[in-house]
N, C-alpha and C positions, 0 to 999 in steps of 0.2 A: 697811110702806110707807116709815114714815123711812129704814129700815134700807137699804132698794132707792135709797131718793134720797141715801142719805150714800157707799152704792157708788159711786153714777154719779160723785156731785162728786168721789171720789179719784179714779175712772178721767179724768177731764175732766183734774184737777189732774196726774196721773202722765203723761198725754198731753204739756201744754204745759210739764210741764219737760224730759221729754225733746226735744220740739219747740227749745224754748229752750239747751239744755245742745247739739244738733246744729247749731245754728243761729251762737249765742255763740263768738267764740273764747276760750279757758283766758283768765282776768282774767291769772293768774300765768304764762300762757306767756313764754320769752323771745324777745324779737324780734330775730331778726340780719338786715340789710340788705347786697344784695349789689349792686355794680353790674351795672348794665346799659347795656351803653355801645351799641348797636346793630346788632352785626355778628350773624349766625346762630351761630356755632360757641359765641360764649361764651352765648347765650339756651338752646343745648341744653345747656349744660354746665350753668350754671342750674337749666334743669327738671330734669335727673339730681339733681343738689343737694339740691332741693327736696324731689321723692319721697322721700328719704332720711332726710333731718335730720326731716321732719317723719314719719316711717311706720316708722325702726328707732329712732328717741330717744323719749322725753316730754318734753313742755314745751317743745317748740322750733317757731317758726314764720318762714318765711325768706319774706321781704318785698324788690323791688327797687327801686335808687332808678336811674332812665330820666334820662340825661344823655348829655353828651360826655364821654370817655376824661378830657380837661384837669380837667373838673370835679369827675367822679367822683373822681379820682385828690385834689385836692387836699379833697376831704370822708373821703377814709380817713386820710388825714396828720393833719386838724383829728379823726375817732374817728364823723363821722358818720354815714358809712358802714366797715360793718366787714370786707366781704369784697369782693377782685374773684379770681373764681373761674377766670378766665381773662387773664392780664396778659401782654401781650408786651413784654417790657423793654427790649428794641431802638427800642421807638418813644418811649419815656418816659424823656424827658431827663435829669431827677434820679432816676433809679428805685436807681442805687446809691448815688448820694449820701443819697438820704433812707432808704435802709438802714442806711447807716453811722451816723447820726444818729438811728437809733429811729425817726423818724417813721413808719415802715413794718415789718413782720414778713413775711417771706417764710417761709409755711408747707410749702409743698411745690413740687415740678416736675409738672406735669398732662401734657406731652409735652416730649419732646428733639428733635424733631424737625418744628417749623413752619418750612415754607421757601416762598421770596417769588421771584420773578425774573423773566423775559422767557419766554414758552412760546408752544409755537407746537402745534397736532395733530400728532401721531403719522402721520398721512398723510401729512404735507406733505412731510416727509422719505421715510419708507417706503410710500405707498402704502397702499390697501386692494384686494385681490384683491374681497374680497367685494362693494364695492361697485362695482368698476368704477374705482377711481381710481390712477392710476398716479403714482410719485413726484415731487415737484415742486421741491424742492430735498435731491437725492440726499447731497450731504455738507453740508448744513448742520448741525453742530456748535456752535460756539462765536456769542458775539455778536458776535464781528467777522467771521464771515463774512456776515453778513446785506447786506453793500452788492453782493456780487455774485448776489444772488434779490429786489433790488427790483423786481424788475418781475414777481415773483410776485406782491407785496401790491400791486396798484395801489392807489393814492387814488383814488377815486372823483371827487372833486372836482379832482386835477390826479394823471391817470395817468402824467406822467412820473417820478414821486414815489413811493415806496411810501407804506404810512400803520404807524404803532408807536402800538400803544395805548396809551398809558401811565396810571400808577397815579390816584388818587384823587385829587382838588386840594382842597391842605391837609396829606394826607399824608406824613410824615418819609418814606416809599417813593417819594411820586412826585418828591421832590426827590434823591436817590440814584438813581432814575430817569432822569431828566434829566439828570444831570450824564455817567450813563453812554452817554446818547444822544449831546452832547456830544464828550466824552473819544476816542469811537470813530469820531468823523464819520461819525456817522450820519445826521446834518444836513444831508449834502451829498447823500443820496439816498433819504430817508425823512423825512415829514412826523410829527411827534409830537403827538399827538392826546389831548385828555383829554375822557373822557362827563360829567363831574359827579358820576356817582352810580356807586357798586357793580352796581346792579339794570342798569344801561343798558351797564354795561361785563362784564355778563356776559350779556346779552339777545345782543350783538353778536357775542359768543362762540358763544354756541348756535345763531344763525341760520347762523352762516357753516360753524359743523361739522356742522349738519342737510343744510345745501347742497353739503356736497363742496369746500367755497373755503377755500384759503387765508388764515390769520389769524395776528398777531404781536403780543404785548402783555403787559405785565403781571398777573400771576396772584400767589396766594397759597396755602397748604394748612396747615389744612384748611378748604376750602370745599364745597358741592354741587356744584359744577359739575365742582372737581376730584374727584371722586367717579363721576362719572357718564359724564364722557369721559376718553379715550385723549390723554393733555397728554404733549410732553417738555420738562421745562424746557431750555434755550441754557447753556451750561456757561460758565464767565470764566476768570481768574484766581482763585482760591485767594483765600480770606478774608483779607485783613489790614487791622487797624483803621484806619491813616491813608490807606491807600490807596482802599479801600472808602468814606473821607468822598468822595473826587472821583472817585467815581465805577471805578474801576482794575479792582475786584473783585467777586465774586460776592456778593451777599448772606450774613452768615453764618446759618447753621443756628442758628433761635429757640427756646431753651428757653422754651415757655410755661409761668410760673408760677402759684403761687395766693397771693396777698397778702391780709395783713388789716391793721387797725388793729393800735395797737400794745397798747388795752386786750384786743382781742377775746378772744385764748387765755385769759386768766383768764376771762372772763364766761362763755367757754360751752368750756372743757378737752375735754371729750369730742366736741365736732365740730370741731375743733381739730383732734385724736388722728385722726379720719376724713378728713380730708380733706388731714392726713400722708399719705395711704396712695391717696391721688386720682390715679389716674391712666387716661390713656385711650391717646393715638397721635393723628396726622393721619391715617393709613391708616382709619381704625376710628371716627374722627368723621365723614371726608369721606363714608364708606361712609352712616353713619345719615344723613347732611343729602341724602345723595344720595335716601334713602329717604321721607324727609319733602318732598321736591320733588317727586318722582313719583308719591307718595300722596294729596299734600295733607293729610297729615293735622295734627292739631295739634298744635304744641311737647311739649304734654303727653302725647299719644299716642304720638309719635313716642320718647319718653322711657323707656318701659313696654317699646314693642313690644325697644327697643334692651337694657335688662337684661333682658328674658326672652331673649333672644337669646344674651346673654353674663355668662349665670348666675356663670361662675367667677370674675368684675370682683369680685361681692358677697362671696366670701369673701376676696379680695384687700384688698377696705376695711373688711371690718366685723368687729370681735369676732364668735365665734360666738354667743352671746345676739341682739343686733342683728341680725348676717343671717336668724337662727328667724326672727324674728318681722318684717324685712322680708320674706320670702319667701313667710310667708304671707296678709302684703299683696299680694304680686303675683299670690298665687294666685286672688283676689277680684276681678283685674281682668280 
């Protein structure tokens, strides 16, 4: 009888510490913190992150700190946050100055290829046979021809007016923006419109492309929306930096990078070494966020489904040891 009741108390005991040990995060794990400034592309690049660091390493667990870009940014400079996984350096004033000065480590390029400008549907120009929609401005090309298809964008509010959506208020984009509406008098026959929010200025996008109507505005990639529709970006003049401040030029093509503190590479070298090797595309992110909007699924889900998808990213980033054994993480999912 003892012998039955000293079993039970070690199976009770062997119970709650594995209960406890699944439950507990590692006392000695180490914690790296990543921004999260709010926009979707870098929250999936994130969760990609995350899977990772914490399912092909040991002892790592990646924690986000939820702010604005300003803030975030000046908490990696100060070491308190140590990664932004997704930075677009275009928008971030001092991003080479506080390179130059240490305060920042630029560990790798995530894509070459983020670009931002005035897009209008693919219809609006060429038509849809399939749906019934015939073309509505046949050579619209560039952003200056936009004053002679105003009166494809009516304003709603004063039809003699086109309406131009412009970027985010607040945003280094909607003031380049601006200046470009400006610059090309556009002023004289299109109303420049801001939603307030990303969700309202992509809402307004997808009603008008579900409807067959005509739509002109500010866009960026990689996004879901741009994933999901047929967009042509409005073509400009050619990149050049002082021209591009008023407005002259096209926006240039965004290398997004991956920035950390400037302790972080010592603290944790080997996701450091991994996230050298981080890389994805706008085509290839837009695609996933396209698929996370249309599934609904969650960040995290959305995360799994996209490297089972594109298995070969994993030997791209990871040691072969790491990729074994994330793999056969993924196989459990």
């Amino acid at each position: 009888m003892k012998n039955c009741k000293a079993l039970l108390l070690a199976l009770i005991a062997g119970i709650l510490l594995c209960i406890t040990t699944a439950c507990v995060p590692r006392s000695d794990n180490i914690i790296i913190v990543a921004a999260d400034n709010g926009w979707d592309s870098q929250r999936f690049h994130n969760a990609i992150a995350k899977l990772i660091i914490e399912n092909a390493f040991e002892g790592f667990e990646l924690r986000f700190s939820t702010a604005s870009t300003p803030m975030n940014w000046e908490s990696i400079r100060n070491g308190d946050v140590d990664l932004d996984i997704e930075t677009w350096p275009d928008n971030i004033a001092t991003y080479e100055r506080d390179m130059e000065s240490g305060s920042h480590v630029r560990i790798g390029v995530l894509a070459e290829d983020g670009r931002q400008g005035i897009y209008v549907p693919r219809f609006v120009i060429h038509g849809d046979p399939a749906r019934g929609i015939a073309p509505m401005a046949p050579t619209l090309r560039y952003v200056w021809d936009l004053p002679r298809y105003s009166h494809v964008f009516p304003d709603d509010e004063n039809p003699a007016m086109g309406r131009l959506f412009g970027a985010i208020p607040g945003w280094f984009a909607d003031a380049i923006l601006h200046r470009k509406y400006m610059y090309f008098g556009l002023n004289n026959s299109f109303n420049y419109v801001r939603l307030g929010s990303e969700a309202a200025l992509f809402a307004s996008l997808m009603s008008a492309y579900n409807l067959g109507q005509p739509w002109v505005g500010y866009g960026y990639e990689p996004t879901w929306i741009m994933g999901r529709l047929d967009m042509v970006m409005l073509e400009s003049a050619p990149f050049e930096p002082e021209a591009f401040m008023e407005g002259r030029t096209e926006f240039p093509l965004s290398q997004l990078t991956i920035s950390s503190s400037r302790e972080f590479p010592q603290r944790a070298p080997e996701i450091k070494d991994f996230l050298s090797r981080f890389r994805t595309g706008t085509a290839l992110i837009s695609q996933a966020l396209a698929f996370l909007d249309e599934t609904r699924a969650t960040i995290d889900a959305a995360a799994v489904w996209f490297l089972k998808n594109n298995d070969h990213l994993i030997d791209e980033w990871l040691l072969p040891e790491n990729a074994a054994k994330f793999r056969y993480f993924l196989s459990t999912k």
